[in-house]
C-alpha positions in Angstrom: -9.0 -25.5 -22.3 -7.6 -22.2 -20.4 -5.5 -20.0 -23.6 -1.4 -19.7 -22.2 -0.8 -15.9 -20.7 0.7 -14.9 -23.9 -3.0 -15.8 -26.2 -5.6 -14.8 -23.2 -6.0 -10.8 -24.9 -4.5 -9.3 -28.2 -1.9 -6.8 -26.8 1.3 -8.1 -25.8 2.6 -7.2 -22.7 6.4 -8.4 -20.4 6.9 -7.9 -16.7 8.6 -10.3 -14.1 6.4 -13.0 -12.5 7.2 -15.9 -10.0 6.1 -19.2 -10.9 5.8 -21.0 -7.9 6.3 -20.7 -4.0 10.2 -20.4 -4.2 8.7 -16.2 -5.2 11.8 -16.1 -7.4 10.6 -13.6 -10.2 11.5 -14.1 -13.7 11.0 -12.7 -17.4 7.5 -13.3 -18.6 5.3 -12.9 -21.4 1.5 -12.0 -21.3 -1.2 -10.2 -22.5 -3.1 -7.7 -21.8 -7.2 -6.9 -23.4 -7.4 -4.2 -25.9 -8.8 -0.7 -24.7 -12.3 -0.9 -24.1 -14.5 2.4 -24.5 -14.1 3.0 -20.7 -10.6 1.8 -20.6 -7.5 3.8 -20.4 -4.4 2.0 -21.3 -0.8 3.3 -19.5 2.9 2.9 -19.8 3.9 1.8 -16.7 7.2 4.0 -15.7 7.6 3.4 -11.9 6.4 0.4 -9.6 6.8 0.6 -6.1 7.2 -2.7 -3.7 5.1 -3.4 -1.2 5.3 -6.3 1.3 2.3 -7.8 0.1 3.9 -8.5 -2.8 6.6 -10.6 -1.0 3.8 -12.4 0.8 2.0 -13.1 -2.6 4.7 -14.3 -4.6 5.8 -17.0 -1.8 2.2 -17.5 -1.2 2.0 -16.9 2.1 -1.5 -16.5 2.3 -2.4 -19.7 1.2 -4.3 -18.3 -2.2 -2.0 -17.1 -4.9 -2.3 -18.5 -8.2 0.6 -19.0 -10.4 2.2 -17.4 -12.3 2.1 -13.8 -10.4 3.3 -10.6 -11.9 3.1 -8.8 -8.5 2.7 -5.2 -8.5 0.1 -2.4 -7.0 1.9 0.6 -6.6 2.0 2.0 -10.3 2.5 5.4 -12.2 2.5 6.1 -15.7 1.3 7.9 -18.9 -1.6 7.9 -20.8 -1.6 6.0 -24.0 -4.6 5.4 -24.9 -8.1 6.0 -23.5 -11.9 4.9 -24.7 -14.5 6.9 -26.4 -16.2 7.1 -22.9 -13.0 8.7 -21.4 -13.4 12.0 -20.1 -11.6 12.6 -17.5 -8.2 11.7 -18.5 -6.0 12.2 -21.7 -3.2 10.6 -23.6 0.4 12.0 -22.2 -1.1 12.6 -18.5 0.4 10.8 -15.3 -1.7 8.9 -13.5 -1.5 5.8 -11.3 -3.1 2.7 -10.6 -3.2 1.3 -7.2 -4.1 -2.4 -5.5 -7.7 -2.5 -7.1 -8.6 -2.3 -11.1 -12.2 -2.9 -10.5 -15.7 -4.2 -8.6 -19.1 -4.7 -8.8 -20.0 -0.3 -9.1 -23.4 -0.8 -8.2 -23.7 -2.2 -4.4 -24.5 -0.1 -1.6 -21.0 -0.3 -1.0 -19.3 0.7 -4.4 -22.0 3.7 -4.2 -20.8 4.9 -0.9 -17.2 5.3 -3.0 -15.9 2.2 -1.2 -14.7 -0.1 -3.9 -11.8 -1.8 -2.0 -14.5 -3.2 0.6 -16.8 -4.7 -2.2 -17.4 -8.2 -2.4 -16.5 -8.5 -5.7 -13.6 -6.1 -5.5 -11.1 -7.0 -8.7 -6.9 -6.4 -7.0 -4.9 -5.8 -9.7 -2.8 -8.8 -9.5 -3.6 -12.4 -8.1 -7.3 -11.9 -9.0 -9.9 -12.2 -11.8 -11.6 -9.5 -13.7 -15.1 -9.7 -14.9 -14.0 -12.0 -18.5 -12.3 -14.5 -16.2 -9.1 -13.8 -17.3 -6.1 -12.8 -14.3 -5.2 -10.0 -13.7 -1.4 -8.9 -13.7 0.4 -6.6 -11.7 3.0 -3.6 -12.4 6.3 -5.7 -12.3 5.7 -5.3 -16.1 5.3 -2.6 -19.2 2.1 -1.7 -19.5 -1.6 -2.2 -18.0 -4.8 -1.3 -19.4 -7.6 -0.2 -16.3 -11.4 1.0 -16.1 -11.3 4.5 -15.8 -12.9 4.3 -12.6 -9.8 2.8 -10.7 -7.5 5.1 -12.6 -5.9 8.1 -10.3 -5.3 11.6 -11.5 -1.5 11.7 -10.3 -0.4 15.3 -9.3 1.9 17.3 -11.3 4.1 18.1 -8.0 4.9 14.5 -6.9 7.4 13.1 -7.9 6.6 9.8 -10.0 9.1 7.5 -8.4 8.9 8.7 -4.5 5.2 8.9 -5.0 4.7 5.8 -6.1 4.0 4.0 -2.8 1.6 6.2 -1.9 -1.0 4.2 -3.7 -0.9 1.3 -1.3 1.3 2.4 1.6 -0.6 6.0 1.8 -3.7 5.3 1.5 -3.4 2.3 4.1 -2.4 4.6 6.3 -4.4 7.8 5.7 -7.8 5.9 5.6 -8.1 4.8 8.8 -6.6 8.4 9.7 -9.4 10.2 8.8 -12.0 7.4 9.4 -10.8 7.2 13.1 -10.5 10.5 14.1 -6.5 10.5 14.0 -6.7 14.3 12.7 -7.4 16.3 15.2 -4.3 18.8 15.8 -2.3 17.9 19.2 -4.0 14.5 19.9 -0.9 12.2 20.5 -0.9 9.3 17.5 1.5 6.3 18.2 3.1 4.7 15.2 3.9 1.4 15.5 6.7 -0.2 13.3 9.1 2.2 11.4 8.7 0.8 7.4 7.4 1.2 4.5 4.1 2.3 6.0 4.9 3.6 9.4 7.2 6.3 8.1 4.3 7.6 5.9 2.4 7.5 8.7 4.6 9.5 10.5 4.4 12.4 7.7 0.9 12.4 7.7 0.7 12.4 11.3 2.8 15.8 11.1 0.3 17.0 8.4 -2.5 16.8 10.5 -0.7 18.1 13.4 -0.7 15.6 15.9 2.2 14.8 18.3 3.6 11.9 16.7 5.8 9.0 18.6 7.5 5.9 16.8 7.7 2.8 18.6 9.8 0.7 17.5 12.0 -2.4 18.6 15.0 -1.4 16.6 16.6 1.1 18.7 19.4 2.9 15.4 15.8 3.4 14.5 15.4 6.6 16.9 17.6 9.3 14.5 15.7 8.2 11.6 12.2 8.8 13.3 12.6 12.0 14.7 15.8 13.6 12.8 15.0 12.5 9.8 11.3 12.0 9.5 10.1 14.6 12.4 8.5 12.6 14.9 8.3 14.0 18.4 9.1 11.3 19.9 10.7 7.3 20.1 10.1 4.9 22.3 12.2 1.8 22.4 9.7 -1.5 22.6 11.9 -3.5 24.5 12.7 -0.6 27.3 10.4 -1.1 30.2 11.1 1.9 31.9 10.1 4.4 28.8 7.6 1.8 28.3 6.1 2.1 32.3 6.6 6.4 31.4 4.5 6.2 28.8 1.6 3.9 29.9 -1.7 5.8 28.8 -0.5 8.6 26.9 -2.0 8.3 23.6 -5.3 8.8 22.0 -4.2 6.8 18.8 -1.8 3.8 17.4 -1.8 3.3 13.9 -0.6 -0.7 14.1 1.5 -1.1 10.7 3.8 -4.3 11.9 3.5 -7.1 9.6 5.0 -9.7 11.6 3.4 -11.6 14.7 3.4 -9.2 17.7 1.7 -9.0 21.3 -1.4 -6.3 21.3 -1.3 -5.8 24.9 1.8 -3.3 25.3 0.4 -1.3 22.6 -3.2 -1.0 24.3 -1.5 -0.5 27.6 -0.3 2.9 26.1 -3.4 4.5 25.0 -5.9 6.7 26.9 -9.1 6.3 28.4 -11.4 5.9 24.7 -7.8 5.5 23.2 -7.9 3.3 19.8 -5.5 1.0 18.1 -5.9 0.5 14.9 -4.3 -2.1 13.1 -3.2 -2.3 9.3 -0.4 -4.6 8.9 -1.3 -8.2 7.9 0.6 -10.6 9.6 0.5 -14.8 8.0 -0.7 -15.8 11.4 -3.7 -14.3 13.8 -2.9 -12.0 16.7 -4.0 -12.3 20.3 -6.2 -10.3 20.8 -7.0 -9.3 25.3 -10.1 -8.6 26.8 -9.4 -7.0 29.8 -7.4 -3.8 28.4 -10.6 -3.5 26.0 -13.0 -3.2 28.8 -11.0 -1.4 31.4 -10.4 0.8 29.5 -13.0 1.4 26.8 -10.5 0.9 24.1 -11.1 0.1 20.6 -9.5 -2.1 18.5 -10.3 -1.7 14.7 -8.7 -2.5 11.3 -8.6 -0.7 7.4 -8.1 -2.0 4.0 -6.8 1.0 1.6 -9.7 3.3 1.0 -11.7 3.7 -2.1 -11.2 5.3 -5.4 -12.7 9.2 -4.3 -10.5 8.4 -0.9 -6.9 7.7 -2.6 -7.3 10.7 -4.8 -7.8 12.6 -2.0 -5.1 11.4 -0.1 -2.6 12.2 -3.7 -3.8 15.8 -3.4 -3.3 15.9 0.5 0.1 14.5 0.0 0.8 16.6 -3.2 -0.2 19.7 -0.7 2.1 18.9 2.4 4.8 17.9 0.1 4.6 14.0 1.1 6.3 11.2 -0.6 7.9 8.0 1.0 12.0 7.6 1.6 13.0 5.2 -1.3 15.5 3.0 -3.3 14.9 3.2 -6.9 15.4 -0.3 -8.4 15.8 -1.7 -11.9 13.5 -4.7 -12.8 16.7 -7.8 -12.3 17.2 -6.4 -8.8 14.1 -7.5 -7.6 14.8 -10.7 -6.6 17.6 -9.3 -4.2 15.3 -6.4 -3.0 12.6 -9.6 -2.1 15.5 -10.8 0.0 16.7 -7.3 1.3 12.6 -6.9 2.4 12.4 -10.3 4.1 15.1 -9.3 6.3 13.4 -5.4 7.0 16.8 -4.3 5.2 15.6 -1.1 3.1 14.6 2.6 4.4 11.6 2.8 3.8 10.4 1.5 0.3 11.8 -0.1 -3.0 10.3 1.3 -6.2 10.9 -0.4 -9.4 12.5 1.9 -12.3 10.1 0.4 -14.5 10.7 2.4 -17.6 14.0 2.4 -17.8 14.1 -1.7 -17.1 11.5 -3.3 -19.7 11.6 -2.4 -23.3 10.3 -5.5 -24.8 
């Protein structure tokens, strides 16, 4: 018979979790395993929230598994590490992001690709290797393989940065995997939220000329005053729309909702490629014609691996990057899940962790 959350491992750990599809989130008990000899165990200060999260807790995907502590976008300090723990030491800042472990000895895991592994452990709504669930960063404390642990720099800030670890490296993956880097190539961003503005700053990193497009047209001030795009172009206008048919080499797709593809294709160049990384609950249609006619590509990216998101933390550290957020505590949640639902926060919540959970 299965142990109750609060028996499965020795160490006692609180967060919030939802219980069932209603994605209310609640005050719950756990536990967590003790620190293993490759183990490093971390006082969770800051949790950001992504929109995955909101998905998972209302099971929107058809596969969570009750009850959830959400939560993959987490910095903290060091408390404890193993005997095999070199690289990290107690009092650093470090963060965890959506995967705490895999396989490590696949072809894939050895190209540094963890989040594509088949066995690929997320570190919340999944299993690790004893069986046990894994739980997320709505809660005080996690203890994480060293391998899936991220040096955090000293020059980002804990709580802004925070996001980073999902909606940065969902972003700056298929960034550098496509080609989207290569100064004064025209990148269209698609959707202005919690990943789409991040976008936007990397975009401007790299030096590309960046455009928002975006069905929200009070959007336009934010894009280009505020975050330094180049350009906006208002979705639902079809004569900026018809001005700017085949003018990009690159769209970085981040809409999480059901959309149509073919506007966004009819924008890009000759080789042009869209690359989506939103996940909306039901599939896209995908056309043929623009694909051919064209010689367009049509790709997708899942977060990047361990070596990647550490990179991308040192790119962002260097170009001064962190996402636009509202710091939370922990008993707001439950009106920022609402708030999110409705697109109705600029750009990212991020849970004041430390300051919310004592127990």
């Amino acid at each position: 018979m299965a142990k109750p959350p609060t028996e499965e491992h020795p160490q006692k750990a609180f967060g919030w979790a939802a219980t069932d599809n209603s994605g209310v989130l609640s005050p719950f008990h756990f536990s967590r395993r003790d620190n293993g000899e490759n183990d490093v165990t971390i006082k969770i200060l800051y949790c950001g929230v992504c929109h995955s999260d909101l998905h998972s807790v209302k099971n929107e995907w058809g596969f969570t598994n009750y009850p959830i502590v959400p939560g993959h976008e987490i910095v903290g300090v060091v408390t404890k590490v193993g005997t095999n723990v070199k690289k990290f030491k107690e009092g650093e800042r470090v963060g965890v992001g959506v995967i705490v472990g895999s396989c490590e000895t696949c072809e894939i895991c050895q190209q540094d690709l963890e989040n594509y592994c088949p066995r690929t452990i997320f570190t919340y709504n999944a299993h690790d290797h004893d069986g046990s669930k894994t739980y997320g960063g709505y809660s005080n404390m996690v203890v994480v393989n060293q391998r899936f642990v991220l040096r955090f720099p000293d020059n980002l800030a804990p709580d802004a940065g925070a996001p980073l670890l999902c909606a940065g490296i969902t972003v700056y993956s298929p960034m550098k995997y496509y080609g989207m880097t290569e100064p004064g190539k025209h990148l269209g961003v698609a959707g202005l939220g919690g990943l789409g503005h991040v976008a936007v700053k990397m975009g401007k990193a790299f030096g590309l000329k960046v455009t928002v497009i975006s069905g929200s047209p009070n959007k336009e001030s934010e894009a280009i005053d505020r975050l330094g795009a180049d350009a906006f172009l208002l979705s639902s206008d079809p004569a900026k729309i018809k001005a700017s048919l085949g003018t990009m080499d690159f769209i970085i797709d981040t809409v999480a909702a059901v959309h149509p593809l073919t506007p966004l294709l009819a924008l890009l160049k000759l080789n042009g490629k869209l690359i989506t990384v939103g996940l909306p609950d039901k599939p896209l249609e995908l056309p043929v014609f623009p694909l051919v006619l064209g010689r367009k590509m049509v790709g997708g990216s899942d977060i990047g691996g361990i070596k990647e998101t550490q990179e991308m933390l040192d790119f962002c550290a260097k170009h001064d990057i962190t996402a636009d957020i509202e710091l939370i505590k922990m008993e707001e949640i439950n009106t920022a899940f609402e708030r999110l639902a409705k697109s109705d926060v600029r750009y990212r919540f991020v849970i004041d962790v430390g300051s919310s959970l004592s127990q």
